[in-house]
C-alpha angles and dihedrals in degrees: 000000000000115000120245110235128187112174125211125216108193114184103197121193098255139080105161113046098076092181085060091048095045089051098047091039093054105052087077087076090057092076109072114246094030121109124180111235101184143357119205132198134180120178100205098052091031089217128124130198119217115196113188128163135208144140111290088254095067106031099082099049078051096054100040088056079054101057085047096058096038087052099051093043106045117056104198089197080080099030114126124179153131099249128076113261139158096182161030088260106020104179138028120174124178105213121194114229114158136013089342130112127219089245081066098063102044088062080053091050097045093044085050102055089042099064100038080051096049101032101031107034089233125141124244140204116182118210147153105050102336092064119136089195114046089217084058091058094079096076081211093062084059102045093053121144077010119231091327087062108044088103076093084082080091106061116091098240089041085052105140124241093227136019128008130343094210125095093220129157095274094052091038075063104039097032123201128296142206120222114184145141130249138157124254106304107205123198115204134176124203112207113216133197096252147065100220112107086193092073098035084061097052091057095045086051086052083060122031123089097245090049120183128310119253126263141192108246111319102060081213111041096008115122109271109245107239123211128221092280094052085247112128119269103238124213100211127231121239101248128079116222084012113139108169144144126187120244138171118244110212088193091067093021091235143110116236141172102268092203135182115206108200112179111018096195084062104049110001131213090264098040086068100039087062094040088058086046098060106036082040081059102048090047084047095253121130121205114235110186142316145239133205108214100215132353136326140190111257092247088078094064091032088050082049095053095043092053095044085044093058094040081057092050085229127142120265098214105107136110128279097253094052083043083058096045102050089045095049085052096039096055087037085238077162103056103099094021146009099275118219121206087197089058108041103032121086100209085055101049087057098052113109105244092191086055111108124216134180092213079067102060128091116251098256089054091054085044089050099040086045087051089061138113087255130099088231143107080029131163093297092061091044092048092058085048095053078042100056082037085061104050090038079062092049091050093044092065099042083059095052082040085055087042097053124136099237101011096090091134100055103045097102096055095058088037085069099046078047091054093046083050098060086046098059082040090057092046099049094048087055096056086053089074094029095056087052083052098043078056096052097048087061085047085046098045097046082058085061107117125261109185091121142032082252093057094042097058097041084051091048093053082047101062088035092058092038081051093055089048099051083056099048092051091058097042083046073055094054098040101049086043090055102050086053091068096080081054099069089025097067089041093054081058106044121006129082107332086207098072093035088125091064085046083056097039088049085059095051093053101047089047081054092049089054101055093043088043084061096039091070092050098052086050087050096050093065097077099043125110096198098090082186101060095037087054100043088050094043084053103047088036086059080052097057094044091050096051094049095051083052101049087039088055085054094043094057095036084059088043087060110044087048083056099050088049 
């Protein structure tokens, strides 16, 4: 099942005592499930922002560890800086990034405020999304005369959501902070092929939402055109959630499109990318490259290679890693510096590096494990390979079949054969490791203590569960290599008829993957109680068999009349 991510971005009133930010910072890891992804300084605003991830069950009480710290270290009485601020923490945004909505993350956000007001005697404003007052959505509505105005708490319309409306001596110390909700900002850079900031800002002005305001003749020195209310008439930009300027970076020696990207289901990373192509183009500009500044969630450089793919007319069925790849070169991430996945994409910065898994060996290392004196990996955990072998075969040829000199009009259709092909691939190569798993809870479970008629039984429903289980991972075997099978069947028929035979050879190995597959449940059935379920899975196992030596019987038939003709 995909995890559920929400990410946090903390901005804490201080930027120079590294012992206070590294204190404050670290708290978040106290809470299990929550790992810190960056922590970021700057002198001169003596601000530093703090980015951590979790699941949503764990990210308030985070946070809120967080506040606390933040609260008890930096006395802004004494806090100095460059950036507007108005608390210890002085900001506190929840951000979707997987499988969240932003509805999620406002109940995060109100719970939130709603604690650091009650338990720590802290105002709070909530904005963003999570605002109760539409006025109070705009963070800078709330910030403003900045800390050495928050004496305004006390006024009836500046009464805080959460927390006192005194500026008393507690809250001249904490501050006052803002706890809201957003979606994923993303700040990108586009690199041209100039050093003049001028003309970086035309064409960011070409871009961004707000635009440029409206002149009388000359767009620089001409008059501004007023409106009926004396307010400047704006020309809008082309791009929705698009703030942006243009600047000139001494360190490349280059001007680029410094862009904020607000809401990215509103103007995606790509989206922007092309736009500054184009407007760069018609100023007689060219766009170079790009940079994201910070982190982002791995559907931004998925979404990318899905849109460059299609312009390509090229098939989408192709594995994570080459999805990386096309959209990094496509977006020129690399332009100004080698660009790391591993270092730039949530999803990868929270995978366990220490966590072994069998999908990650070479061949010759899974050869060589299966070859040991262990029970695992066993044939449950082979079966889901040749599986996953199968259906890799099968995808292969629908991509060639997209490829295919003269067959142009037929490339998104295998495209899509070749996508569903990746999905019952992924599948497979996880139950791999998860059979090996299923094997060691019934290891796990006969361990179990039996000193006592209590221990006993809790150890006996243990194995019987672990043993359930160990039956429903190879019939999820059988059933996902099964499926596969239309896969290379439909490819027997109509892909490339020069690579029929792995069409053919797909077949054979999920075919393979299904009877071993079945194999595993009938042995784990035999020590299962339950009479009803064993003989629910042994007769659904015989159907699956039945069906793959069918389909296996077609596929062959078809191998061998494309290869009479």
């Amino acid at each position: 099942m995909a995890r559920r991510l929400v990410e946090c971005v903390p901005n804490i009133s201080e930027g120079r005592n590294r012992d206070i930010i590294d204190a404050v910072a670290s708290v978040v890891e106290t809470v299990e499930g929550v790992k810190l992804l960056d922590v970021d300084p700057g002198s001169s605003t003596n601000r530093t922002v703090i980015t951590f991830v979790g699941e949503p069950e764990v990210m308030v009480e985070a946070a809120f560890r967080l506040i606390k710290r933040a609260s008890e270290l930096i006395d802004m009485r004494k806090h100095k800086g460059e950036h507007p601020r108005m608390g210890a923490t002085d900001v506190c945004p929840f951000v979707p990034v997987s499988n969240v909505s932003i509805d999620d993350c406002i109940e995060l956000a109100r719970a939130l405020a709603k604690r650091v007001g009650e338990e720590l005697n802290i105002p709070v404003y909530l904005y963003e999304s999570a605002a109760q007052d539409e006025k109070r959505r705009n963070l800078a509505y709330c910030r403003s005369g900045e800390y050495e105005g928050m004496a305004k708490i006390s006024k009836p319309e500046w009464k805080p959501d959460f927390g006192p409306n005194e500026f008393n001596d507690h809250v001249r110390q904490t501050g006052v902070t803002a706890i809201g909700a957003r979606d994923f900002l993303v700040a990108y850079n586009i690199n041209l092929n100039t050093t003049s900031t001028r003309r970086a800002n035309a064409v960011a002005f070409d871009i961004r939402e707000a635009g440029r305001v409206k002149r009388e003749g000359n767009l620089l020195t001409g008059k501004k055109v007023l409106d009926e209310n004396g307010e400047p008439v704006r020309i809008p930009g082309s791009l929705k959630a698009v703030k942006g300027i243009g600047w000139y970076i001494e360190e490349y020696g280059i001007a680029q499109l410094s862009l904020n990207l607000t809401n990215i289901s509103i103007t995606q990373v790509h989206t922007a990318f092309d736009e500054a192509c184009e407007r760069a183009r018609d100023r007689g500009l060219r766009v170079t490259g790009s940079e994201i500044v910070g982190l982002i969630p791995k559907k931004v450089l998925i979404d990318a290679a899905h849109h460059y793919l299609k312009k390509q007319e090229r098939s989408m069925g192709i594995s994570e890693a080459e999805k990386i790849k096309i959209a990094v070169k496509s977006l020129g991430l690399d332009d100004l510096k080698p660009f790391d996945p591993r270092e730039k994409v949530i999803e990868y910065m929270l995978e366990d590096a220490s966590e072994k898994r069998l999908i990650d060996l070479n061949l010759v290392d899974f050869a060589q494990m299966t070859s040991y004196e262990s029970p695992t990996p066993g044939g449950g955990s082979i079966a889901a390979y040749v599986g996953a072998l199968g259906v890799s075969l099968g995808t292969m040829v629908a991509n060639l079949s997209a490829h295919k000199r003269g067959w142009d009009d037929r490339w998104e259709a295998f495209s899509e054969w070749a996508v569903r092909g990746m999905e019952l691939q992924e599948t497979l190569l996880s139950l791999v490791d998860e059979d090996t798993q299923a094997f060691n809870r019934i290891m796990d479970a006969y361990g179990m203590p039996k000193g006592n008629e209590a221990e006993k039984q809790a150890r006996k429903d243990a194995i019987q569960e672990a043993t359930k289980y160990a039956i429903e991972i190879p019939l999820q075997v059988a059933r996902t290599s099964l499926q596969s099978m239309a896969v290379m069947k439909e490819m027997a028929a109509t892909g490339n008829p020069n690579s029929v035979t792995d069409a053919g050879v797909g077949a054979l190995c999920a075919r393979t993957a299904v009877i071993g597959a079945a194999m595993n449940v009938q042995v784990n059935t035999g020590d299962l109680e339950d009479a009803h379920y064993s003989a629910k899975a042994l007769d659904e196992a015989a159907q699956l068999i039945r069906q793959a030596e069918v389909i296996e019987l077609e596929v062959r038939d078809i191998v061998q009349r494309v290869l009479a003709r």
